[in-house]
Structures are given as structure tokens and as C-alpha cells.
KETI-567853 format. One record per residue: residue number from 1; chain; y, x, z of N, C-alpha, C, O, CB in turn. Coordinates in nm, 4 decimals. Glycine has a CB too. Example, Ala and Ser with C-alpha at 12.3 -4.5 7.8 and 13.67 -1.06 7.14 Angstrom:
// KETI-567853
{seq 1	mol A	n.v -0.5690	n.u 1.3190	n.w 0.7800	ca.v -0.4500	ca.u 1.2300	ca.w 0.7800	c.v -0.3300	c.u 1.3200	c.w 0.7800	o.v -0.3319	o.u 1.4236	o.w 0.8465	cb.v -0.4473	cb.u 1.1308	cb.w 0.9046} .
{seq 2	mol A	n.v -0.2250	n.u 1.2850	n.w 0.7080	ca.v -0.1060	ca.u 1.3670	ca.w 0.7140	c.v 0.0030	c.u 1.2900	c.w 0.7870	o.v 0.1138	o.u 1.3409	o.w 0.8039	cb.v -0.0598	cb.u 1.4084	cb.w 0.5725} .
END
This chain:
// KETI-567853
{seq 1	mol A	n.v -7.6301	n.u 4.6693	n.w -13.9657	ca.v -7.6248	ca.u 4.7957	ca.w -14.0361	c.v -7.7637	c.u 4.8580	c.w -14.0359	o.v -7.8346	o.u 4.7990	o.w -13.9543	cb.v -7.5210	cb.u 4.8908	cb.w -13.9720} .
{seq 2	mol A	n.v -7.8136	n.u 4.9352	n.w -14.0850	ca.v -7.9254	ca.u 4.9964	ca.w -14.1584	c.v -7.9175	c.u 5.1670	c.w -14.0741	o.v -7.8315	o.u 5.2541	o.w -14.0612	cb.v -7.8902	cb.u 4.9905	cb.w -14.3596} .
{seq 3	mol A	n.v -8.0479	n.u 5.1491	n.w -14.0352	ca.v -8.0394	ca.u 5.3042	ca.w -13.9694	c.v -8.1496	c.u 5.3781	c.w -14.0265	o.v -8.2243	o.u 5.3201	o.w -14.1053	cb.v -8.0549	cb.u 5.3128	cb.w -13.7978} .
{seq 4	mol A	n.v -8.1668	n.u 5.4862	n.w -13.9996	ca.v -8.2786	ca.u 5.5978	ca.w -14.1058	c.v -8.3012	c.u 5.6888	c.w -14.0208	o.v -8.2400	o.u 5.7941	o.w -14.0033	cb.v -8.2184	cb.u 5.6814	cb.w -14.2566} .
{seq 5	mol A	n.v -8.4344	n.u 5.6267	n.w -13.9411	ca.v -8.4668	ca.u 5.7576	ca.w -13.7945	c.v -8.5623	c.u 5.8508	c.w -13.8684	o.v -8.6438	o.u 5.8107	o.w -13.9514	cb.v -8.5695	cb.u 5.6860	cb.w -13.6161} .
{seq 6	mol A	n.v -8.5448	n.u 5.9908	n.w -13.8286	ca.v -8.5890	ca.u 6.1131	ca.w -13.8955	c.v -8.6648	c.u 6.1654	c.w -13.7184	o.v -8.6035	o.u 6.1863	o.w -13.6137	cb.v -8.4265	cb.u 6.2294	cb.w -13.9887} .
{seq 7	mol A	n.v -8.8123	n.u 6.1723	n.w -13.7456	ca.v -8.8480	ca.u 6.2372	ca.w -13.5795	c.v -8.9660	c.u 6.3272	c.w -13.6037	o.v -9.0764	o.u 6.2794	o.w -13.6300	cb.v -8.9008	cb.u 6.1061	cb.w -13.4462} .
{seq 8	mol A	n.v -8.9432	n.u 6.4670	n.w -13.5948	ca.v -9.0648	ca.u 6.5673	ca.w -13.6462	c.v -9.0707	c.u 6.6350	c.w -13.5145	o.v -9.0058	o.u 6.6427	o.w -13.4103	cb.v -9.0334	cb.u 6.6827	cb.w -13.7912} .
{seq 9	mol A	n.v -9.2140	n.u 6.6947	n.w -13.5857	ca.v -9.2368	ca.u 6.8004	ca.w -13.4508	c.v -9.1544	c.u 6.8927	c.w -13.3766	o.v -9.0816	o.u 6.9522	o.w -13.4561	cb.v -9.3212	cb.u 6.8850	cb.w -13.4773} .
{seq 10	mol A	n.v -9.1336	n.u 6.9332	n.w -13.2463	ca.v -9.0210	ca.u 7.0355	ca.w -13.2567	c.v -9.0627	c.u 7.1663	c.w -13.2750	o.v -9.1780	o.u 7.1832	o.w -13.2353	cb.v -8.9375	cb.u 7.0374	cb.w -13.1420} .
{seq 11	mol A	n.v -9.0065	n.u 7.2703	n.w -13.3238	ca.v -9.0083	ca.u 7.3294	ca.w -13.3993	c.v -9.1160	c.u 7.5090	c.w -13.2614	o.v -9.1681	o.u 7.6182	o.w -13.2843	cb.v -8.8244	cb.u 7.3147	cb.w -13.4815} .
{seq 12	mol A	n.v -9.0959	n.u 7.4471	n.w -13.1739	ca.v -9.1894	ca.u 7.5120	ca.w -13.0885	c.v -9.3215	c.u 7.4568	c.w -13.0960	o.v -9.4119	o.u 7.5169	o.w -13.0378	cb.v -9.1464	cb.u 7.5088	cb.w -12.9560} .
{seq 13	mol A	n.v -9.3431	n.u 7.3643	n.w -13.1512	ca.v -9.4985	ca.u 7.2880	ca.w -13.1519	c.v -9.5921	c.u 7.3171	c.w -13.2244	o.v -9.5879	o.u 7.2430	o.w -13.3226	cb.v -9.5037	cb.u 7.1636	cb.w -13.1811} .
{seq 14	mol A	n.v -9.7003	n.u 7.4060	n.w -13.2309	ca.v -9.7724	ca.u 7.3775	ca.w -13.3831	c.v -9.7663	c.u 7.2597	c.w -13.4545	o.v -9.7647	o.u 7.1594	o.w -13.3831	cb.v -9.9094	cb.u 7.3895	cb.w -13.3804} .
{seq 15	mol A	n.v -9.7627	n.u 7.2428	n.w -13.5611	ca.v -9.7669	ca.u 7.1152	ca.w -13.6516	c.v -9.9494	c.u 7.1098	c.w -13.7212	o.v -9.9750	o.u 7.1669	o.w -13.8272	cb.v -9.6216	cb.u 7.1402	cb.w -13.8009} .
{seq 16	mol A	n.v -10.0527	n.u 7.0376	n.w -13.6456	ca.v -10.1543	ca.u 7.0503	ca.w -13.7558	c.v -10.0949	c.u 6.9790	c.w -13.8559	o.v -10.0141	o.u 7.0396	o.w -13.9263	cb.v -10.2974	cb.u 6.9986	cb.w -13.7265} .
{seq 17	mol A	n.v -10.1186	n.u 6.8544	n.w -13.8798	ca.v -10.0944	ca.u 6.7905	ca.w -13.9926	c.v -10.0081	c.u 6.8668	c.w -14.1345	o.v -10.0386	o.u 6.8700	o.w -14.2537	cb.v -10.0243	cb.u 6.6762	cb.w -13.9371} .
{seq 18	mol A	n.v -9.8849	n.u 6.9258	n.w -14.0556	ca.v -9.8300	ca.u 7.0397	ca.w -14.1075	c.v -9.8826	c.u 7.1744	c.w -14.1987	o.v -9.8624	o.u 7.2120	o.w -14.3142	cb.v -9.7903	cb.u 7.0768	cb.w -14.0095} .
{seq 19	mol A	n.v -9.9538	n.u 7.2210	n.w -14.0938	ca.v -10.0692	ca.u 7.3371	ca.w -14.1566	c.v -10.1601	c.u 7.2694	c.w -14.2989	o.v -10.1677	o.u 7.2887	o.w -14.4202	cb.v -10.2066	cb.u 7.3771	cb.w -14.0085} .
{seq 20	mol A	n.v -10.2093	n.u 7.1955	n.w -14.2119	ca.v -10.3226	ca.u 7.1622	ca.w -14.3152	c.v -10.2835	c.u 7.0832	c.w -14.4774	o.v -10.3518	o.u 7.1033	o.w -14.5777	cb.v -10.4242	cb.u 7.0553	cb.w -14.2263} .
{seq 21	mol A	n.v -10.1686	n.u 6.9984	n.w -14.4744	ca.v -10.0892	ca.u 6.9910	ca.w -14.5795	c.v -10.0655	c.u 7.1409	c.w -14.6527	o.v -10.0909	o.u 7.1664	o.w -14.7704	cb.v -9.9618	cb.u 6.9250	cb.w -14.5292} .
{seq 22	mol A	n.v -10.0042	n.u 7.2435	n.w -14.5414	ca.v -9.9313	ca.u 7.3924	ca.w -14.6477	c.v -10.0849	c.u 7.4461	c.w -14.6863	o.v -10.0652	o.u 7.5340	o.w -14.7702	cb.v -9.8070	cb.u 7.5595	cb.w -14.5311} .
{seq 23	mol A	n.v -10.1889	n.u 7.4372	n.w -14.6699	ca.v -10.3062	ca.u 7.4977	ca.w -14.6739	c.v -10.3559	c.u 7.4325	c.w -14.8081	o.v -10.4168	o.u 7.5060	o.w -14.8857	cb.v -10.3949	cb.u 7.4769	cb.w -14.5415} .
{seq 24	mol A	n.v -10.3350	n.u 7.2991	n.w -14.8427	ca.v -10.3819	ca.u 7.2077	ca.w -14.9233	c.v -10.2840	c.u 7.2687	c.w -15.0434	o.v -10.3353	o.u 7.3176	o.w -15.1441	cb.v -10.3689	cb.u 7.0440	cb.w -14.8688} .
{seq 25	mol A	n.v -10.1910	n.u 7.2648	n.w -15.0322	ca.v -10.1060	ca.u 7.2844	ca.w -15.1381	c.v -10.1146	c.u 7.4808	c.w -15.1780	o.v -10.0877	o.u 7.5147	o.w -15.2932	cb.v -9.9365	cb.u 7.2146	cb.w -15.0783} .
{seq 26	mol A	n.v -10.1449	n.u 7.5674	n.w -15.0949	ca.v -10.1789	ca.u 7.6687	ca.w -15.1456	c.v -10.3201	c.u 7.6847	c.w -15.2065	o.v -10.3675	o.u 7.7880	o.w -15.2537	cb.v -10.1531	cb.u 7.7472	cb.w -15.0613} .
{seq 27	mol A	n.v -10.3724	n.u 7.5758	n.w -15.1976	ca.v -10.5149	ca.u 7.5541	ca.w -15.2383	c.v -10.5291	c.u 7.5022	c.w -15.3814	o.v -10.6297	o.u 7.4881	o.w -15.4510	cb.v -10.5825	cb.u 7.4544	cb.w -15.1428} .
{seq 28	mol A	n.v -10.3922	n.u 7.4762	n.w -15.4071	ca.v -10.3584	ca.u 7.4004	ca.w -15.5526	c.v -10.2686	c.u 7.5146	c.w -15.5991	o.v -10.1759	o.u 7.4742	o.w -15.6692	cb.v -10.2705	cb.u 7.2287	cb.w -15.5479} .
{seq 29	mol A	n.v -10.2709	n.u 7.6362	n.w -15.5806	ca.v -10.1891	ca.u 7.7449	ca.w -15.6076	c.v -10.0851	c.u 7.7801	c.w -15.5958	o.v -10.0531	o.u 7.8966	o.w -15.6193	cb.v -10.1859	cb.u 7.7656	cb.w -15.6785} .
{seq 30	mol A	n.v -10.0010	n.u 7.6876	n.w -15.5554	ca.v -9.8653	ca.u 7.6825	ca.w -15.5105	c.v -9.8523	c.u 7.7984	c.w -15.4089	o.v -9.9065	o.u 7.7707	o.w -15.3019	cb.v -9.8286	cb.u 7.5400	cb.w -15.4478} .
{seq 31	mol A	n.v -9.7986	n.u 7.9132	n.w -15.4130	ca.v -9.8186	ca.u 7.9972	ca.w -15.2899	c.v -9.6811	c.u 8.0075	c.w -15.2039	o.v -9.6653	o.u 8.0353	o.w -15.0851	cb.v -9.8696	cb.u 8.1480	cb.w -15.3350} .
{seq 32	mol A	n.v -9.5851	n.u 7.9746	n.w -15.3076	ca.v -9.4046	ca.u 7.9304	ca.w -15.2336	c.v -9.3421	c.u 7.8765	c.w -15.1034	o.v -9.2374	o.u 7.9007	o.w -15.0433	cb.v -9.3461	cb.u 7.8246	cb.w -15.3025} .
{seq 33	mol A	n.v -9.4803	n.u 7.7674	n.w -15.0764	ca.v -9.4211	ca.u 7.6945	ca.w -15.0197	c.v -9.5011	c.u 7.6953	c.w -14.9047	o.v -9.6193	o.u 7.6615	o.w -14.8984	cb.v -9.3932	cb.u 7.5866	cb.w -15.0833} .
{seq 34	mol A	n.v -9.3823	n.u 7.7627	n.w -14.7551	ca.v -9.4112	ca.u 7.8127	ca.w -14.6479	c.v -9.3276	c.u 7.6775	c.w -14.5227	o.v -9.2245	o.u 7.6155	o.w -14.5487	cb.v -9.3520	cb.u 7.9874	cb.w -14.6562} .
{seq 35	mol A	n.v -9.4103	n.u 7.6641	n.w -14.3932	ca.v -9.3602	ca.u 7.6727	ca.w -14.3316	c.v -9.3583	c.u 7.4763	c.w -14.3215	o.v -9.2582	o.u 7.4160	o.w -14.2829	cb.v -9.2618	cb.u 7.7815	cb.w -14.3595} .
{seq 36	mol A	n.v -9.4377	n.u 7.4328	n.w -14.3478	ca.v -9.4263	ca.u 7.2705	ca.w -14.4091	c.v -9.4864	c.u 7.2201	c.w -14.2470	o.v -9.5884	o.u 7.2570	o.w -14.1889	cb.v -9.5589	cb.u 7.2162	cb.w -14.5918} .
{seq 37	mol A	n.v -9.3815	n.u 7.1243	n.w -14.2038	ca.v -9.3698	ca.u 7.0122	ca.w -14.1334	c.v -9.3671	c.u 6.8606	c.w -14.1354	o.v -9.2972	o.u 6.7995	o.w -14.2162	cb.v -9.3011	cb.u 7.0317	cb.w -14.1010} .
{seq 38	mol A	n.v -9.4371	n.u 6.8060	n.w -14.0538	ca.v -9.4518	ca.u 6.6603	ca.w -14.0893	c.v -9.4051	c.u 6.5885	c.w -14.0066	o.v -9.4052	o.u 6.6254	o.w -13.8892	cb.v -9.5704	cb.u 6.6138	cb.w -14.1084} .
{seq 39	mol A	n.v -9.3509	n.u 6.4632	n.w -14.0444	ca.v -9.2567	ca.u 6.4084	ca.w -13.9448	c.v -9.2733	c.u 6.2675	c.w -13.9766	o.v -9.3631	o.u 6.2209	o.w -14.0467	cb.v -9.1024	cb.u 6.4612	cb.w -13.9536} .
{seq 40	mol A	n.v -9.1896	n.u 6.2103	n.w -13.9256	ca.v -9.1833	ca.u 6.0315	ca.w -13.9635	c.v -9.0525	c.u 6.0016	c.w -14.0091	o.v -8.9523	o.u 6.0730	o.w -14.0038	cb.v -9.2097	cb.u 5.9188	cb.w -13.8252} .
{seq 41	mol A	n.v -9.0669	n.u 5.8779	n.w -14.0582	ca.v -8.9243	ca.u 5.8085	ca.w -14.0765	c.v -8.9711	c.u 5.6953	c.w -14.0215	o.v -9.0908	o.u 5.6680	o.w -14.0297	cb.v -8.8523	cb.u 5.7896	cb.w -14.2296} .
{seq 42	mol A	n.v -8.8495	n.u 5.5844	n.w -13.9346	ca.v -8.8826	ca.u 5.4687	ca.w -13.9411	c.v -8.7023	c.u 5.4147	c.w -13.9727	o.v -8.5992	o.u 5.4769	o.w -13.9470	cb.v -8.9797	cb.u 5.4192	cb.w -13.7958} .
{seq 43	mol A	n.v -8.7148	n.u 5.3162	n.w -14.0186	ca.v -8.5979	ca.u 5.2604	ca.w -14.0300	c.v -8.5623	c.u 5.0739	c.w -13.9906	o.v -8.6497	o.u 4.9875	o.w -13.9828	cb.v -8.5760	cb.u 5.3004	cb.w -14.1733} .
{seq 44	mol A	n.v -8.4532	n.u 5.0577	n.w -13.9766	ca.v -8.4499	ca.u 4.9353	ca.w -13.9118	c.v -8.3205	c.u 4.8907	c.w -13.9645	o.v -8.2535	o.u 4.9638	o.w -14.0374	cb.v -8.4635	cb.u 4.9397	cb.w -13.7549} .
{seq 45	mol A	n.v -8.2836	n.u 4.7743	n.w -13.9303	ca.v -8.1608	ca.u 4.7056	ca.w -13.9016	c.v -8.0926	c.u 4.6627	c.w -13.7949	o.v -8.1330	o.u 4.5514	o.w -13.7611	cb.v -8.1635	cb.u 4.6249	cb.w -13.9464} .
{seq 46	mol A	n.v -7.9886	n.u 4.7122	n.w -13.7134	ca.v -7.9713	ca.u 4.7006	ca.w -13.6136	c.v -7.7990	c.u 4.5850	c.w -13.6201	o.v -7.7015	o.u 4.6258	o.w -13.6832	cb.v -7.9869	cb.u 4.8573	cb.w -13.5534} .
{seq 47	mol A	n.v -7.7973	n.u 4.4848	n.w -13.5647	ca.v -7.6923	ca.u 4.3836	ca.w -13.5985	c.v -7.6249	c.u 4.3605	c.w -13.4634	o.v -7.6962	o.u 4.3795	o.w -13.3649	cb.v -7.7533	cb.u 4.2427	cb.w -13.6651} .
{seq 48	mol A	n.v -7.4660	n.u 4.3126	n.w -13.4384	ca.v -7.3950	ca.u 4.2692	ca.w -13.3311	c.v -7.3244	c.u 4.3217	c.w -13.2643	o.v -7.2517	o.u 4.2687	o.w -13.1803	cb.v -7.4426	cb.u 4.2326	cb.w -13.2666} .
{seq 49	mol A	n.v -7.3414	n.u 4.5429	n.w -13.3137	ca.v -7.2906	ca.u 4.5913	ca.w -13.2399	c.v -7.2192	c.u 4.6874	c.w -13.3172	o.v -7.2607	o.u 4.6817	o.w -13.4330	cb.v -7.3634	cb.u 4.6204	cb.w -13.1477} .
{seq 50	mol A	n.v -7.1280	n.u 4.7750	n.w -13.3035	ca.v -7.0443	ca.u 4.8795	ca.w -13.3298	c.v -7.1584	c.u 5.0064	c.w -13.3187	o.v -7.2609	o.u 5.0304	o.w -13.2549	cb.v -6.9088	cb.u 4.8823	cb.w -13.2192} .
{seq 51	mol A	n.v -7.0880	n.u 5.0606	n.w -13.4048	ca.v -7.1875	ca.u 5.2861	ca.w -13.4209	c.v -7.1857	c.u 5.2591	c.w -13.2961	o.v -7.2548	o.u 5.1631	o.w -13.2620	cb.v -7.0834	cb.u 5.5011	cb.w -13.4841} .
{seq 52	mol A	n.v -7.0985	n.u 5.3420	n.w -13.1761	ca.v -7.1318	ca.u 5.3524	ca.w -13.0680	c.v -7.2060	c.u 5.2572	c.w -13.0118	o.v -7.3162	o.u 5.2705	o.w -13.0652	cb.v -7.0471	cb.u 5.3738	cb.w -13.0140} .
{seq 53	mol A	n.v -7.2106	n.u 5.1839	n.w -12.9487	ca.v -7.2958	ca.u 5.0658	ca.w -12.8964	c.v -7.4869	c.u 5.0883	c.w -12.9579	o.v -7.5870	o.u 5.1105	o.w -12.8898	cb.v -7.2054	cb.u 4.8976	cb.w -12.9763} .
{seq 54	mol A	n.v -7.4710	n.u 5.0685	n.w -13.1260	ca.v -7.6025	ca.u 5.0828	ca.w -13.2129	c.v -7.6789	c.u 5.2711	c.w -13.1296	o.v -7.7937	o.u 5.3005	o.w -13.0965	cb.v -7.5335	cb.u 5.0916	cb.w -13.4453} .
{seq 55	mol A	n.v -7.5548	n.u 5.3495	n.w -13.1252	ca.v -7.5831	ca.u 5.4739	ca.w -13.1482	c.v -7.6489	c.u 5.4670	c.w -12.9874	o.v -7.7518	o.u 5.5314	o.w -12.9668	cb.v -7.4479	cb.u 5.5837	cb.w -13.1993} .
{seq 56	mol A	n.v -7.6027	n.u 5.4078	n.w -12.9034	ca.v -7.6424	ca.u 5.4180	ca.w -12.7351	c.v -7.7771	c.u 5.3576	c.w -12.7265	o.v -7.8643	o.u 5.3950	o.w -12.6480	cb.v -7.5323	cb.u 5.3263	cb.w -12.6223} .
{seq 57	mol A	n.v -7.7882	n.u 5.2625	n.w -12.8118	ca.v -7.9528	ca.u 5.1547	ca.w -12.8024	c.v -8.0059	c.u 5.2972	c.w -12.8853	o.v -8.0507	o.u 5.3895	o.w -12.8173	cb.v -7.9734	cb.u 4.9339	cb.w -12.9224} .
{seq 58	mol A	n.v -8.0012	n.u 5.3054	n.w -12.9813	ca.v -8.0743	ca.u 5.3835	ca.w -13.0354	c.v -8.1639	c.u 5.4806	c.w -12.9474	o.v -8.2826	o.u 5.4704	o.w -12.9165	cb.v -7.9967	cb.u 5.4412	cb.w -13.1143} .
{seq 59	mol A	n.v -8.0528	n.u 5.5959	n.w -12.9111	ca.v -8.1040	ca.u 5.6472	ca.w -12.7821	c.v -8.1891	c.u 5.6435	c.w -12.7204	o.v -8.2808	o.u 5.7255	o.w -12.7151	cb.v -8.0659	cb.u 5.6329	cb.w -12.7156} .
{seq 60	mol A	n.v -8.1667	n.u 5.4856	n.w -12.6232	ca.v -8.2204	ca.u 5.4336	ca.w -12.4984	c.v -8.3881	c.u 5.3867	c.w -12.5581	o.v -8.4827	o.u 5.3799	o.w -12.4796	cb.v -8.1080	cb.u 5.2887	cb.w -12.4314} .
{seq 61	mol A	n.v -8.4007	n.u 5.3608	n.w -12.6916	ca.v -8.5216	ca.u 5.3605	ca.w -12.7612	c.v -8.6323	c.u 5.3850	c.w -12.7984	o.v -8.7400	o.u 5.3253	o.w -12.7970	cb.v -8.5205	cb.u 5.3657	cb.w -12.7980} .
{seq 62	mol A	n.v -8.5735	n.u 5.5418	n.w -12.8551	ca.v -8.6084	ca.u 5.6791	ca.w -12.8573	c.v -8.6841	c.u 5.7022	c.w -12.7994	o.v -8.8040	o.u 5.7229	o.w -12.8175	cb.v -8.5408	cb.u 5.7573	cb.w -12.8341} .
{seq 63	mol A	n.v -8.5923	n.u 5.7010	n.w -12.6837	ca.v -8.6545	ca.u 5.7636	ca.w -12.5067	c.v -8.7911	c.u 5.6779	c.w -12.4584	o.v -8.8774	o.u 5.7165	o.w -12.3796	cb.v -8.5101	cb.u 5.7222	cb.w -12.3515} .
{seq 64	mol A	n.v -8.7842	n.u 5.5550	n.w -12.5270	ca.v -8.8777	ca.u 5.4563	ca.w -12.4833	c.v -9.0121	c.u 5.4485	c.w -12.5551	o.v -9.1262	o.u 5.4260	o.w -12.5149	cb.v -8.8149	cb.u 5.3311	cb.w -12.4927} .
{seq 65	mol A	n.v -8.9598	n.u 5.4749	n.w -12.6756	ca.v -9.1070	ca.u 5.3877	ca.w -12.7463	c.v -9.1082	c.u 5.4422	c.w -12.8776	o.v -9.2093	o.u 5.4755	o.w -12.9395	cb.v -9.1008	cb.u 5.1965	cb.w -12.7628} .
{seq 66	mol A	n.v -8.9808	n.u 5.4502	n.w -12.9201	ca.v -9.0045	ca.u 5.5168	ca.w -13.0674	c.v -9.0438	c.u 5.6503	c.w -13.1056	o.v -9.1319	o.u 5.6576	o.w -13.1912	cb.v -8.8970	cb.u 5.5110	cb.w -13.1336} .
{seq 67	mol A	n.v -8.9959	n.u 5.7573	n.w -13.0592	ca.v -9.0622	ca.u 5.8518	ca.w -13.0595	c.v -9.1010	c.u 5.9375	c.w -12.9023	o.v -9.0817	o.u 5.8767	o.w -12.7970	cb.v -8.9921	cb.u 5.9198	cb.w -13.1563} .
{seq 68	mol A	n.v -9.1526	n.u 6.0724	n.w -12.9009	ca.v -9.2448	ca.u 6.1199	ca.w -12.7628	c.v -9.1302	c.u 6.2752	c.w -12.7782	o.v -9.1333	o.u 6.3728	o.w -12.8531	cb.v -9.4883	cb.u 6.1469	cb.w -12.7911} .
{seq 69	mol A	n.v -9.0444	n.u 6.2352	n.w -12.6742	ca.v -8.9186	ca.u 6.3465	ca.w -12.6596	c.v -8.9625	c.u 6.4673	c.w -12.5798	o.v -8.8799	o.u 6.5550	o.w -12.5545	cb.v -8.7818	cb.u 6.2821	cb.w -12.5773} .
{seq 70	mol A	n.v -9.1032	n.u 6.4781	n.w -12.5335	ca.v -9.1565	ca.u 6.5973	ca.w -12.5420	c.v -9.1919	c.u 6.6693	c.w -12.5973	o.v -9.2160	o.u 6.7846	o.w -12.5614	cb.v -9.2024	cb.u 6.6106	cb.w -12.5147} .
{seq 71	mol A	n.v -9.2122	n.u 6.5994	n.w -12.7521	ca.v -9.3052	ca.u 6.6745	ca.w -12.8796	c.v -9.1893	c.u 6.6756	c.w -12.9622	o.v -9.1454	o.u 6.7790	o.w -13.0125	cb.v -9.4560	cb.u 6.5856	cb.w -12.9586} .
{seq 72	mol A	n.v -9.1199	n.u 6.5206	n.w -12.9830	ca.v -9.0547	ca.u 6.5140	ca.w -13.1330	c.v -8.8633	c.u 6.5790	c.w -13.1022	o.v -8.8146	o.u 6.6047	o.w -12.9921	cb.v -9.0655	cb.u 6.2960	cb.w -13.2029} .
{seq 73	mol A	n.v -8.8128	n.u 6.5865	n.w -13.2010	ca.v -8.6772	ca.u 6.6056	ca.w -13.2269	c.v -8.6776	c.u 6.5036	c.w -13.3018	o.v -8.7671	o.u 6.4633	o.w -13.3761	cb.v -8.6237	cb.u 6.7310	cb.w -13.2816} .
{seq 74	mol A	n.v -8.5448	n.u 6.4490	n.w -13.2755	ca.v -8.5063	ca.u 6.3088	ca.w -13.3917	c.v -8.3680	c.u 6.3040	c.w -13.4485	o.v -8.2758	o.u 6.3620	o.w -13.3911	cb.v -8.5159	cb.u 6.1508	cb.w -13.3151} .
{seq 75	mol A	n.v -8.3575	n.u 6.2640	n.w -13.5147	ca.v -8.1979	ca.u 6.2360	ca.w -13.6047	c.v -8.2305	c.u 6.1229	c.w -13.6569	o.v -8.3382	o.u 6.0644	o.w -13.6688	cb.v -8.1405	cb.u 6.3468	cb.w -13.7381} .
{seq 76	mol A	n.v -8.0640	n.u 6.0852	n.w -13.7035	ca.v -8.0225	ca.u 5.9428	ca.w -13.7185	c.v -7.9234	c.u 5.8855	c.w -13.8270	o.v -7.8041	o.u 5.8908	o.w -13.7973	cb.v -7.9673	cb.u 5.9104	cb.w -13.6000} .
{seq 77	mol A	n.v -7.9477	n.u 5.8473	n.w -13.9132	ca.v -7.7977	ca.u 5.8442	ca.w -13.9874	c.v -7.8241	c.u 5.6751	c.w -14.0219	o.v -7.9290	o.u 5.6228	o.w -14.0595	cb.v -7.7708	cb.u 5.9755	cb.w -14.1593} .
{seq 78	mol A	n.v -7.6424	n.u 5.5870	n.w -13.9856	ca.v -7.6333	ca.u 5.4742	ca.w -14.0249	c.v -7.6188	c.u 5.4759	c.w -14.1547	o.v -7.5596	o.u 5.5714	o.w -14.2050	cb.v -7.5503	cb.u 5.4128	cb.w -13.9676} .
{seq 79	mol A	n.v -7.6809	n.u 5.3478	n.w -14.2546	ca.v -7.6427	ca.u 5.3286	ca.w -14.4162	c.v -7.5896	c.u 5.2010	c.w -14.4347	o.v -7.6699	o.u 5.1077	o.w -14.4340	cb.v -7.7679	cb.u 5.3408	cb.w -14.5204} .
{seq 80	mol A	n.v -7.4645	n.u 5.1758	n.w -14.4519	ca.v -7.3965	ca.u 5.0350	ca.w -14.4590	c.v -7.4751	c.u 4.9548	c.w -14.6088	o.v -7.4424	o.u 4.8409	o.w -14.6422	cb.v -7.1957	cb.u 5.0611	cb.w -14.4783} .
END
């Protein structure tokens, strides 16, 4: 099954990358658009196991290597 990891700054963090994107784009006149965060996606295929089981590795992952659970917040959604 097909997973779609979502892992951005948390929302206590300054975001440069963030800033300097909303800065760029008010620089192109756009003045609307407040408040812009940057994040990642990574996505994978994960095979052999059931949601729960996929959803527990996932986790244990996370915590490891994929994203930095001091900085990031992450979400997850399976796509059959």
C-alpha cells in the first residue's frame, strides 16, 4: 500500500524557509497570502502488513530517521 508522509515545522518554530518564500511572493505583489509554511512530503510503499502493523512501523520510523520530532509535526494518509 502507498503512504503520503506530510512533516512541517511545528507551528511554535519559526519557519525561515517559510518567511522568505511569504516575503518573495509579497515581493511579486501578492499581499493575501499570510502565514506560509514549508514542509516535506515523502512517500513510499509499504508491503506485508495490515494499517495497523504499516501504521506502528511508520511511527517507529518517524521517530528514527524520517523526520526530527523535536522540530517537525507529521501526518500520514494510506492510498490503495
Amino acid at each position: 500500500m502507498k503512504v503520503c508522509l506530510l512533516a512541517k515545522i511545528k507551528t511554535e518554530i519559526l519557519d525561515p524557509q517559510g518567511k522568505a518564500l511569504e516575503a518573495s511572493i509579497h515581493r511579486l505583489g501578492v499581499e493575501t497570502i499570510r502565514n506560509v509554511r514549508v514542509g516535506k512530503v515523502i512517500e513510499f510503499e509499504i508491503e506485508g502488513m495490515t494499517k495497523e502493523q504499516a501504521s506502528t512501523k511508520i511511527n517507529e520510523l518517524c521517530e528514527q530517521i524520517l523526520i526530527n520530532p523535536l522540530l517537525e509535526d507529521v501526518s500520514y494518509e494510506f492510498k490503495d
